[in-house]
C-alpha positions as CSV (number, residue, x, y, z in Angstrom):
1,X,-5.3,-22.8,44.8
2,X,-5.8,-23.4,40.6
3,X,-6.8,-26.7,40.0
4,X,-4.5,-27.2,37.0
5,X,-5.0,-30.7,37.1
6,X,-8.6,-30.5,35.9
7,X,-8.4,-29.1,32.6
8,X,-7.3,-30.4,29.3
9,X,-3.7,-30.6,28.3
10,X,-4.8,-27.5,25.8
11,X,-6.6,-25.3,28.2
12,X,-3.5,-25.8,30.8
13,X,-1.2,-24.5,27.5
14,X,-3.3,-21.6,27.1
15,X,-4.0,-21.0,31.4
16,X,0.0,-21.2,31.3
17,X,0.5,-18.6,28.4
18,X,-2.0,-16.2,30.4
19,X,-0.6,-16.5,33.9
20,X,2.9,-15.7,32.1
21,X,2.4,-13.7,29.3
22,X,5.1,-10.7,30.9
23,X,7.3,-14.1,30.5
24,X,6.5,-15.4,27.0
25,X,6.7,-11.6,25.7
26,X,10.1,-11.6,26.8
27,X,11.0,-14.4,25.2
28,X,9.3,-13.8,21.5
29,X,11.4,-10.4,21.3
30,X,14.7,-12.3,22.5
31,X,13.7,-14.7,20.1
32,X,13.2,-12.0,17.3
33,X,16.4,-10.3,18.1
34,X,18.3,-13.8,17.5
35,X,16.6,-14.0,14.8
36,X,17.3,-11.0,13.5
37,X,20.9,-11.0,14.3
38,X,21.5,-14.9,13.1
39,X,19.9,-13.7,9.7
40,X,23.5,-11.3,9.3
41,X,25.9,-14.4,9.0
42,X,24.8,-15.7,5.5
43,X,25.5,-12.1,4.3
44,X,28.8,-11.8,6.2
45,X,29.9,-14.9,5.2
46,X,29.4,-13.9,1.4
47,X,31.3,-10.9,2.5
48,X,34.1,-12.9,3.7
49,X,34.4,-14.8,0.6
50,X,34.1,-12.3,-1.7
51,X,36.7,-10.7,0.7
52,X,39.0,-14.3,0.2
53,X,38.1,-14.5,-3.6
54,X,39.6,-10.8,-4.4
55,X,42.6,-10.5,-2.5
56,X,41.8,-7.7,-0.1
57,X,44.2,-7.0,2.6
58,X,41.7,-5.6,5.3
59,X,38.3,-7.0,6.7
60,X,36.4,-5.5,10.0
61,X,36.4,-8.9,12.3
62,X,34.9,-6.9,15.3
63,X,31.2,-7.1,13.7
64,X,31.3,-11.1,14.1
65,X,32.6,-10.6,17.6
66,X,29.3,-8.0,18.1
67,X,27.3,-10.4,16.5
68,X,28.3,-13.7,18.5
69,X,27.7,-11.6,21.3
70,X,24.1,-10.3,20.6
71,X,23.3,-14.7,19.8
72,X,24.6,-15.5,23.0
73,X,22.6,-12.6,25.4
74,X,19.5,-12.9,23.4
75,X,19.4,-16.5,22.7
76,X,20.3,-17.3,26.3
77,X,17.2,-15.1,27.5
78,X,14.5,-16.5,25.1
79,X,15.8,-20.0,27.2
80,X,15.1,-19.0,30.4
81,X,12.3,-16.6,29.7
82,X,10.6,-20.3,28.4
83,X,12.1,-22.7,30.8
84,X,11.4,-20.7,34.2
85,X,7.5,-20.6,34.0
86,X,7.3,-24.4,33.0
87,X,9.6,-25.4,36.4
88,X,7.3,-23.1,37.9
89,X,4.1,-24.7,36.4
90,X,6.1,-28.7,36.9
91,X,6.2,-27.5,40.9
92,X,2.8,-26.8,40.8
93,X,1.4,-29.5,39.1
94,X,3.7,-31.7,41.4
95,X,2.3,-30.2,44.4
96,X,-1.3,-30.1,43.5
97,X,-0.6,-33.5,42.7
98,X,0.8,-34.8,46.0
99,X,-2.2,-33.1,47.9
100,X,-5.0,-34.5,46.1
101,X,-3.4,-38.1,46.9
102,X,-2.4,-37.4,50.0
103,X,-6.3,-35.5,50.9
104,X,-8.3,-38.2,49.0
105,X,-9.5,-42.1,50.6
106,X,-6.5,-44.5,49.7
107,X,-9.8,-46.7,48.4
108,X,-9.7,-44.4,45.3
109,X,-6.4,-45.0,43.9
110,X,-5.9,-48.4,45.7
111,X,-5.4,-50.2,42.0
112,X,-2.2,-47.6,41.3
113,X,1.1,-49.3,42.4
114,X,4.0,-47.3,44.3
115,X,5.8,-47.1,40.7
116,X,2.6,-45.9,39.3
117,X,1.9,-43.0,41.3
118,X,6.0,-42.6,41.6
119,X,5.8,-42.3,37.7
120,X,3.2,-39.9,37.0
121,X,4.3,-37.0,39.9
122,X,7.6,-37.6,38.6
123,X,8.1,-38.8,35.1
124,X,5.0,-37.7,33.8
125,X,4.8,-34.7,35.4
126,X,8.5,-33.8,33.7
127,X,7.1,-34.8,30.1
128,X,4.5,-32.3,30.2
129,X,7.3,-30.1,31.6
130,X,9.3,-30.3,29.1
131,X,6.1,-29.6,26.1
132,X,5.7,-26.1,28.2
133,X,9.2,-25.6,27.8
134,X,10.8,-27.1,25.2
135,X,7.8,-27.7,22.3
136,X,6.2,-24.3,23.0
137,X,9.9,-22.6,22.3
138,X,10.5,-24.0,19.6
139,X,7.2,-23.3,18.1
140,X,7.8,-20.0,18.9
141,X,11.2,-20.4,17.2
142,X,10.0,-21.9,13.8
143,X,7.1,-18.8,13.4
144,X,9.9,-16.2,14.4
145,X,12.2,-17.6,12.5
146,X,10.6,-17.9,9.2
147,X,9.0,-13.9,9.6
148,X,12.6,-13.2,10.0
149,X,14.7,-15.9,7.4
150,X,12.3,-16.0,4.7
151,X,12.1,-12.3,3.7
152,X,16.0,-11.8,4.2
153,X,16.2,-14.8,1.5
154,X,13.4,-13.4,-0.9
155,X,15.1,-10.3,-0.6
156,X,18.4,-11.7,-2.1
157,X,16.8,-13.9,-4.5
158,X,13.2,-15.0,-4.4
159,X,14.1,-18.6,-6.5
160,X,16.2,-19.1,-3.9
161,X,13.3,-19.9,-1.2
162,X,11.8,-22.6,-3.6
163,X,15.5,-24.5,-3.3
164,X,14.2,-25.3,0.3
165,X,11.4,-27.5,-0.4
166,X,13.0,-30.5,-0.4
167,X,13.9,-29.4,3.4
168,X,10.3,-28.5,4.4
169,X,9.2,-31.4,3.0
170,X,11.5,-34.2,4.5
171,X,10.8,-32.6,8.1
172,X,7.0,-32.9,7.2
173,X,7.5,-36.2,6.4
174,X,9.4,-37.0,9.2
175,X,7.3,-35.1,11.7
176,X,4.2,-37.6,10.5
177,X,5.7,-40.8,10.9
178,X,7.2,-39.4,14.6
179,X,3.5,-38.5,15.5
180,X,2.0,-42.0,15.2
181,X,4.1,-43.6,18.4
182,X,2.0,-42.1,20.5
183,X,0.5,-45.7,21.4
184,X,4.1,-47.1,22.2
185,X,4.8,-44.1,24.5
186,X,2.2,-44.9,26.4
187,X,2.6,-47.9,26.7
188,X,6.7,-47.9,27.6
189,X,5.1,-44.7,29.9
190,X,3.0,-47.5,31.6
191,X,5.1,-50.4,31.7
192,X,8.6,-47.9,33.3
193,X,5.7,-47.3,36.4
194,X,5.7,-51.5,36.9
195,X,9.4,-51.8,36.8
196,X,10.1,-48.9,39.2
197,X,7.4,-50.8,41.2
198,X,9.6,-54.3,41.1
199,X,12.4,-51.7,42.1
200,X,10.9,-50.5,45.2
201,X,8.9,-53.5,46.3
202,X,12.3,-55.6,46.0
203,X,14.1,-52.8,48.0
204,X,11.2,-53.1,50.5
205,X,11.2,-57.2,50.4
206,X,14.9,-57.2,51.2
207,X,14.1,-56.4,55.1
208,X,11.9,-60.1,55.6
209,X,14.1,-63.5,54.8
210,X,11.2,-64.7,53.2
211,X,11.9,-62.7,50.3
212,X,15.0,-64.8,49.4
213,X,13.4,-68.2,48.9
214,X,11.3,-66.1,46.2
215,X,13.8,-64.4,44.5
216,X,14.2,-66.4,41.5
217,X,10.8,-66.1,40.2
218,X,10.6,-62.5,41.2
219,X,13.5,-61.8,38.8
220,X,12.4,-64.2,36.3
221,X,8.8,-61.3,36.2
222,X,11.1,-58.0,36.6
223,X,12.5,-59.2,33.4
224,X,9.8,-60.0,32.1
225,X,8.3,-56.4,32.5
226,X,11.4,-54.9,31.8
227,X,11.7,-56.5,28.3
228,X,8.2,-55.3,27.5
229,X,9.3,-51.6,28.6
230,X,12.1,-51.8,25.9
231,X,10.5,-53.6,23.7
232,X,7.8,-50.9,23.4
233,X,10.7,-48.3,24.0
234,X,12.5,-49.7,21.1
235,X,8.9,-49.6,19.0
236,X,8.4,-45.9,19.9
237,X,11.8,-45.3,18.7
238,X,12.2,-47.5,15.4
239,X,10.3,-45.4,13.3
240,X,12.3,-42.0,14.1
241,X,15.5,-44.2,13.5
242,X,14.0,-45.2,9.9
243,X,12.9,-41.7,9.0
244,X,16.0,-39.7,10.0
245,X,18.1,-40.2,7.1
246,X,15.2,-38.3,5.2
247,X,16.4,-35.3,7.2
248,X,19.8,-34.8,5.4
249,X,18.6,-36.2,2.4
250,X,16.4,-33.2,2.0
251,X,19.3,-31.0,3.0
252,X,21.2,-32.2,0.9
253,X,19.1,-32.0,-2.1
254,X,18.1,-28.6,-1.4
255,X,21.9,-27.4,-1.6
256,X,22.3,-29.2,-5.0
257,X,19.0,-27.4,-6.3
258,X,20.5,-24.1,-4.5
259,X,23.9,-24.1,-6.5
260,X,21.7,-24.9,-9.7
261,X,19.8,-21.9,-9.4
262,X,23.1,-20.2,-8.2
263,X,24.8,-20.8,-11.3
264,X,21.9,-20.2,-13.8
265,X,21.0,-16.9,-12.3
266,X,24.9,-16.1,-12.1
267,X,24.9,-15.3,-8.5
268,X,28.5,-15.6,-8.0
269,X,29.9,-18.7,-6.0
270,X,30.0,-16.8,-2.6
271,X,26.3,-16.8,-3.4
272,X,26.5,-20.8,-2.6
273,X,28.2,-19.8,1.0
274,X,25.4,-17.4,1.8
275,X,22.4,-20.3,0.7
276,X,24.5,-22.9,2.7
277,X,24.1,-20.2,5.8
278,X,20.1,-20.1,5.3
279,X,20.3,-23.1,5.0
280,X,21.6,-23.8,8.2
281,X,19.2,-21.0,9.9
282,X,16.4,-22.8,8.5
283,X,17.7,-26.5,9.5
284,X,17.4,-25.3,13.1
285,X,13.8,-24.5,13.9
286,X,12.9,-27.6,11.3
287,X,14.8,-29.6,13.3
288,X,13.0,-29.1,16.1
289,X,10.1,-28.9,14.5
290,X,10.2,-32.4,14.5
291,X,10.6,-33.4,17.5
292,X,8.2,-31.1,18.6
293,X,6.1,-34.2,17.5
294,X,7.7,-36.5,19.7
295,X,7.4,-34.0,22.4
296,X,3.8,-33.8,22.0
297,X,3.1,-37.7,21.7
298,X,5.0,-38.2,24.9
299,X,3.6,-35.7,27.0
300,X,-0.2,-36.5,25.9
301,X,0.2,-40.3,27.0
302,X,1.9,-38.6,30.1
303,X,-1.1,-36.7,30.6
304,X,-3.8,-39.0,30.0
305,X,-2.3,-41.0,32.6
306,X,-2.4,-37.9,34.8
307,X,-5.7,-37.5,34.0
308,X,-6.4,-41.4,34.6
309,X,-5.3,-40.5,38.4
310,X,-6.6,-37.3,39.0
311,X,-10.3,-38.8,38.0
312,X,-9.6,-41.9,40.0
313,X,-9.2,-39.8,43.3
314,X,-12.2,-37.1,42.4
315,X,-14.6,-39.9,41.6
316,X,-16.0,-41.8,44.7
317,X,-15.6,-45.5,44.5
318,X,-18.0,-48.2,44.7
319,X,-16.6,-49.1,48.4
320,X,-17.0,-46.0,49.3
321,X,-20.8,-45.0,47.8
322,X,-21.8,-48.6,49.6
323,X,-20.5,-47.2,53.2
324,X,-22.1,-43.4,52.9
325,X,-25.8,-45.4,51.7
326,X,-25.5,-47.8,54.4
327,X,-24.8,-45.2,57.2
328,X,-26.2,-42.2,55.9
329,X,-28.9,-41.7,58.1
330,X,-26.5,-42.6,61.4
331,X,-24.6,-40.2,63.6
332,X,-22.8,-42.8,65.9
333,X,-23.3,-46.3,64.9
334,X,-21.1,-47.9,61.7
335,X,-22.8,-50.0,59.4
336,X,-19.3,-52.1,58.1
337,X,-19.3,-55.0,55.3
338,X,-17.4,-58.5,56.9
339,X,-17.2,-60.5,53.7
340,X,-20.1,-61.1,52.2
341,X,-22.6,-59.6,55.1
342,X,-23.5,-56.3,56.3
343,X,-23.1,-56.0,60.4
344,X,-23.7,-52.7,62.7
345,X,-21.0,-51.8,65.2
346,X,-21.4,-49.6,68.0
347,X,-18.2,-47.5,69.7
348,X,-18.4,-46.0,72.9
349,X,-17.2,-42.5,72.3
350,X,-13.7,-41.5,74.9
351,X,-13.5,-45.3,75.6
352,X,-11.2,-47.7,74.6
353,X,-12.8,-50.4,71.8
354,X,-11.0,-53.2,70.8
355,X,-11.8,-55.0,67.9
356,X,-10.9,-59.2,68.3
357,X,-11.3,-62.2,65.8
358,X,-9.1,-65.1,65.0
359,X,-6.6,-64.2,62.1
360,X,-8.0,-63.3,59.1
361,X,-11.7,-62.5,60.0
362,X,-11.2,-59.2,58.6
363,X,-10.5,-57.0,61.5
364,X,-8.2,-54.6,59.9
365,X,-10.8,-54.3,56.8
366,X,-13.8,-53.2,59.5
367,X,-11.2,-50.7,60.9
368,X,-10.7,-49.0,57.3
369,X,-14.4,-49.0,56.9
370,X,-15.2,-47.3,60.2
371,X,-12.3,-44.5,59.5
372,X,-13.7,-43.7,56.3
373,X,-17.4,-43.4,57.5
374,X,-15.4,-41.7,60.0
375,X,-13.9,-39.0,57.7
376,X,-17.6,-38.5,55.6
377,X,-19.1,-37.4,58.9
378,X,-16.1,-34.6,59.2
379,X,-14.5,-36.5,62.1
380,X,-10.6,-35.7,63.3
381,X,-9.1,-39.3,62.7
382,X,-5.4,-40.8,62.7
383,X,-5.1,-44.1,61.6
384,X,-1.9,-46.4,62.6
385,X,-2.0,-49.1,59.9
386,X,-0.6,-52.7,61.0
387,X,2.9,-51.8,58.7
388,X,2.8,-47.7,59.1
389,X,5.4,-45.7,57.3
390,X,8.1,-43.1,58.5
391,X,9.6,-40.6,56.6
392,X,12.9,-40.7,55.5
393,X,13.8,-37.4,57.9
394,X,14.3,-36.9,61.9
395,X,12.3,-38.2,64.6
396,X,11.0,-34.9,65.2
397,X,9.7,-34.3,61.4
398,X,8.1,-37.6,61.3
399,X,6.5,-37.2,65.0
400,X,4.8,-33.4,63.9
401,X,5.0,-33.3,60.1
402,X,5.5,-30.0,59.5
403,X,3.2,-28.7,61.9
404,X,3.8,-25.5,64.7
405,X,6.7,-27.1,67.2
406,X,6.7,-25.5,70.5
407,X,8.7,-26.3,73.9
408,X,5.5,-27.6,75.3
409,X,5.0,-29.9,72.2
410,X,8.2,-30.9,72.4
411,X,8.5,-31.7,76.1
412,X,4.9,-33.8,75.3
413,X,6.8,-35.7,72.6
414,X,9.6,-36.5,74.8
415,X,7.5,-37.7,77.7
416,X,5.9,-40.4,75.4
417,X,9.4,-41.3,74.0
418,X,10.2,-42.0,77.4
419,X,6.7,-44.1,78.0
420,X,7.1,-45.8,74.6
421,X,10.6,-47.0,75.3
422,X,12.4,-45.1,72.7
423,X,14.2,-42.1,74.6
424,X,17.5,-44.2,75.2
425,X,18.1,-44.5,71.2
426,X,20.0,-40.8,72.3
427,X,21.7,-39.4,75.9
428,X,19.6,-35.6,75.3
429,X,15.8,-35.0,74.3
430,X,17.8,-32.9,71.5
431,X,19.9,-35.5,69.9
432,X,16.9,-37.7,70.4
433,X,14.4,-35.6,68.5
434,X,17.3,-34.7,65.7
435,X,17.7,-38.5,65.3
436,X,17.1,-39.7,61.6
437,X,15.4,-42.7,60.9
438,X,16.4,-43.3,57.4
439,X,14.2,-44.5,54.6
440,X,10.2,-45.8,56.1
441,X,12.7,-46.1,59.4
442,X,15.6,-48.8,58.6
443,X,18.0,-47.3,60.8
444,X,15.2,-48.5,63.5
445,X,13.8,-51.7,64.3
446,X,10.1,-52.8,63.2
447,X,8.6,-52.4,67.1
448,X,10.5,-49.0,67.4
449,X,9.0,-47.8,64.3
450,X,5.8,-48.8,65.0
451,X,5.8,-47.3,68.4
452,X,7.4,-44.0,66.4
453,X,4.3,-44.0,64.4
454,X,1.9,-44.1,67.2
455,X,3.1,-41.4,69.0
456,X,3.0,-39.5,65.9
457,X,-0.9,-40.2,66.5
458,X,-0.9,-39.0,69.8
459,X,0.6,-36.0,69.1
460,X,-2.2,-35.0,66.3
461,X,-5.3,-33.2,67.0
462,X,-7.3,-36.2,66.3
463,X,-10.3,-36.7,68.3
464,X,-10.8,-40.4,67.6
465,X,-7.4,-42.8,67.6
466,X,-7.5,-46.0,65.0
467,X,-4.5,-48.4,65.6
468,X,-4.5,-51.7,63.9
469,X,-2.6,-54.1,66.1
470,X,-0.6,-51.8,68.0
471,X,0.8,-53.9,70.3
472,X,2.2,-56.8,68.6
473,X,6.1,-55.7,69.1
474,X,5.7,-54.6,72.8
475,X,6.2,-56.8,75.5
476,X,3.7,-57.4,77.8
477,X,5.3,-54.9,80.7
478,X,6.1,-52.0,78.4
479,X,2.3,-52.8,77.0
480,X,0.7,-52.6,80.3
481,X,3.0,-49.5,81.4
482,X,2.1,-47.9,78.3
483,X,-1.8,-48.6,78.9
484,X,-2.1,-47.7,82.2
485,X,-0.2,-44.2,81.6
486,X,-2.4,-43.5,78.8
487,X,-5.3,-43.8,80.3
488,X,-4.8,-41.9,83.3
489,X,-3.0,-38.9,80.9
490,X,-5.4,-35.5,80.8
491,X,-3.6,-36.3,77.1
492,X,-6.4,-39.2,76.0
493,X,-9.0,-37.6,78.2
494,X,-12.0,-36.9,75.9
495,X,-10.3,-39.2,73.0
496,X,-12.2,-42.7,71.5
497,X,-9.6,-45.0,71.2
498,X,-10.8,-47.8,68.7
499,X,-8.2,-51.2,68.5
500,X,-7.3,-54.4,66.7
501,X,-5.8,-57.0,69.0
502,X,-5.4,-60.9,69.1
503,X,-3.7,-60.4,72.7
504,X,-5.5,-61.1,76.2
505,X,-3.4,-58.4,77.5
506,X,-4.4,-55.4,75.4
507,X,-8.2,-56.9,75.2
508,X,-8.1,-56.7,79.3
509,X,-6.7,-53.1,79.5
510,X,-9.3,-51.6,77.0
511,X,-13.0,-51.2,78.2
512,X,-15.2,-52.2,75.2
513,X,-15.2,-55.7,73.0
514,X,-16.2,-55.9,69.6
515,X,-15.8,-59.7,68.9
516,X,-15.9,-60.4,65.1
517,X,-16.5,-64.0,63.2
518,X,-15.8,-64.6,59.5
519,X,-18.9,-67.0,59.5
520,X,-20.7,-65.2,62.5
521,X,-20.5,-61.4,61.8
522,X,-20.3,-59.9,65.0
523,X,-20.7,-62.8,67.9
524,X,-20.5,-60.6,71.2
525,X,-20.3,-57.2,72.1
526,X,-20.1,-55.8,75.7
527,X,-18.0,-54.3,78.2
528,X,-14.3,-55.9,79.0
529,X,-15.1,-57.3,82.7
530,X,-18.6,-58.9,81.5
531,X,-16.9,-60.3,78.5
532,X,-14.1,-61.8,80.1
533,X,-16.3,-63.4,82.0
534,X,-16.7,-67.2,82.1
535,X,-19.5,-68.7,80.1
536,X,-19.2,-66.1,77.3
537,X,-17.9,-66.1,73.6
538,X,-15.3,-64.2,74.1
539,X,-13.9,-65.9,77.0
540,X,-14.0,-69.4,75.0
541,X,-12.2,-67.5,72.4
542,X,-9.1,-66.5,74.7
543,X,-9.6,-70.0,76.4
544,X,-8.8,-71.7,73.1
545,X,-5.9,-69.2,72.6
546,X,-4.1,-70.0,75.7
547,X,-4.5,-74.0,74.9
């Protein structure tokens, strides 16, 4: 695969212009012939009103009809012949873009917000879109147009061209002052990423009640954000609002030194209809001309952003240089940071290891650690987060995501629906699998998707299982059901099974202890029936528990 993302905002205009070029060929001589044809009207339009002026009773209309036709085909065809190979180049930036994220540690790109990384694979992504479409067409426009325009006009009457200045000039003008809001595009480019973050995180926050007794103060900072967004928006866009009247000022004082010139030379006055029709030929490609400046500021804040993201994930963080140092000269045990200290771990490989610590010691953090030193040594992992996500699809796409489905797999994934408590949500193992869950699973509960989501593990080729907390939605029957099932399955035979867990239940059905302090690092280690035994650490912990 091109990596697209890794080159400069210039080398991916040229890489673009290369890998199309049958394309962008196309559309210059679609572009020419509009050109080319457009450049007729002036002098058919000083036909006609020399025709009106003198009286003549017959006129050929059929060549306007031939000509309105050759615009439309040609015209039409530079379009597309522009706009197809930047939706091609959009979905491959998109994609590149979703599989560096998606392939890279979540440590790298942990200080991007869900609106963040929302807004540069989409927004972003469509400004430079539309400067591969739109910009680049219209430069080709302007440069066709005036090799076409300017000698047709000479032709007729070389003082003529000099009546244009005043056009030329304004848009030059114009196209300056446009340039320098570069800083505010950016910025409203930013600040859109926060709101769309309030956005989701609100939609998100709706599901917990706690969310309500917060709700004024959460509004009180979306609008807060959302002024600065249009604030800056409004900033970006004051300048072109103050420089637009030069547009048609310049137009307008071009025509007035046209007719001038018109009537000194003794053109004629249907010489005034065919200068108003270059005039309008020209006003086009101008037009766009500047914007193309606006075009250009946008999408180069969009792609420093991009570029801000893309370096993010291919640069190793400081978390992460710390963890390869510290266990770079170990195969099996994990050197992990717990706060402030540095403790070893050990994990008894195709065992179950459960992780326990009284809330807040920092068990989920020493699981995060372990799966990236994990994924440095080259290890299969899957990793069940305390608050995993499901895709909004069916409960067969989230279980294989996208992988080979065959009738064995499927029969697998039905028999641990049916041990995790899930296959009565449907009356067939069809309906069942076809099932959607909705958006990150609100048409299920919170312990149904959870349960969802590990089985979605299970069903992986992993060779080592991380769950954080599996078990805190199951009760203690369906936990122990589901325990002893597992690991008596050929399924988990050969697996490591690593766990976080405050509950005796899981802790007694699990074969390994890892029990962490925040003060103490790690304060006992050992096998589940010597642990559990009286006059040890652990079984003080669990004592105090059940008091």
């Amino acid at each position: 695969m091109k990596k697209r993302l890794d080159v400069t905002l210039l080398q991916l205009l040229k890489n673009q212009f290369i890998e199309f070029f049958p394309w962008y060929v196309g559309a210059f001589i679609a572009l020419y012939c509009t050109h080319y044809i457009q450049s007729e009207l002036p002098f058919m339009a000083k036909e006609l009103a020399d025709f009106v002026m003198n009286e003549a009773h017959e006129f050929n209309t059929i060549k306007f009809a031939y000509l309105a036709l050759g615009i439309i085909v040609f015209r039409t065809s530079s379009r597309l012949l522009f706009f197809y190979p930047a939706r091609i180049l959009q979905k491959y930036l998109r994609v590149e873009a979703i599989e560096r994220i998606e392939s890279s540690n979540p440590i790298r790109y942990k200080k991007f917000s869900a609106g963040q990384l929302f807004q540069v694979v989409g927004n972003d992504l469509e400004e430079v879109r539309a400067l591969i479409g739109f910009a680049l067409l219209q430069v080709a426009n302007i440069v066709i147009a005036m090799s076409v325009l300017v000698p047709k006009l000479s032709g007729f009457s070389p003082k003529l061209l000099m009546a244009l200045t005043p056009v030329f000039v304004s848009f030059v003008i114009f196209t300056i002052i446009v340039s320098r809001n570069k800083k505010y595009y950016r910025k409203t480019q930013d600040l859109q990423g926060e709101v769309q973050n309030f956005i989701m995180e609100a939609y998100t926050g709706k599901k917990t009640i706690k969310n309500y007794h917060v709700e004024n103060s959460f509004i009180k900072l979306f609008k807060k954000h959302s002024m600065a967004e249009l604030y800056n928006f409004y900033k970006a866009g004051n300048n072109i609002a103050l420089s637009i009247p030069l547009v048609p000022f310049g137009v307008g004082v071009s025509l007035l030194w046209g007719a001038h010139i018109i009537k000194v030379e003794a053109l004629g006055a249907s010489s005034l209809v065919l200068f108003s029709g270059f005039v309008f030929l020209f006003l086009e490609p101008m037009m766009f001309l500047s914007w193309i400046g606006v075009v250009f500021a946008r999408s180069a804040g969009a792609w420093s952003r991009i570029k801000e993201l893309i370096n993010a994930i291919k640069s190793e963080s400081k978390e992460e240089r710390e963890l390869l140092l510290d266990n770079k000269d170990s195969s099996e045990g994990y050197r992990v940071k717990l706060w402030d200290e540095k403790i070893d771990l050990k994990i008894v490989e195709s065992k179950w290891n459960v992780l326990i610590g009284t809330t807040g010691c920092g068990k989920s953090e020493v699981i995060k650690q372990m799966a990236n030193i994990l994924m440095s040594r080259g290890k299969k992992i899957s990793y069940v987060a305390q608050d995993p996500y499901l895709y909004n699809d069916s409960v067969r796409g989230n279980i294989f995501l996208g992988t080979e489905v065959t009738e064995q797999r499927e029969k697998m994934a039905h028999d641990l629906l049916k041990l995790f408590g899930l296959d009565y949500l449907e009356s067939s193992l069809d309906k069942l699998l076809d099932l959607e869950v909705g958006e990150n699973g609100k048409r299920l509960s919170g312990g149904q998707c959870k349960r969802l989501c590990l089985i979605r593990s299970l069903m992986s080729d992993a060779e080592i299982i991380i769950w954080d907390d599996p078990f805190s939605s199951v009760d203690l029957i369906l936990e122990k059901q589901i325990f002893n099932q597992l690991k008596e399955s050929e399924f988990t035979k050969g697996r490591t099974f690593i766990l976080s867990s405050h509950r005796l239940t899981t802790v007694k059905l699990s074969d390994y202890i890892l029990y962490l302090d925040k003060e103490n690092g790690l304060m006992e280690y050992g096998e589940q029936s010597k642990l559990l035994a009286s006059e040890t650490k652990t079984y003080e912990y669990f004592e105090n528990q059940m008091v």
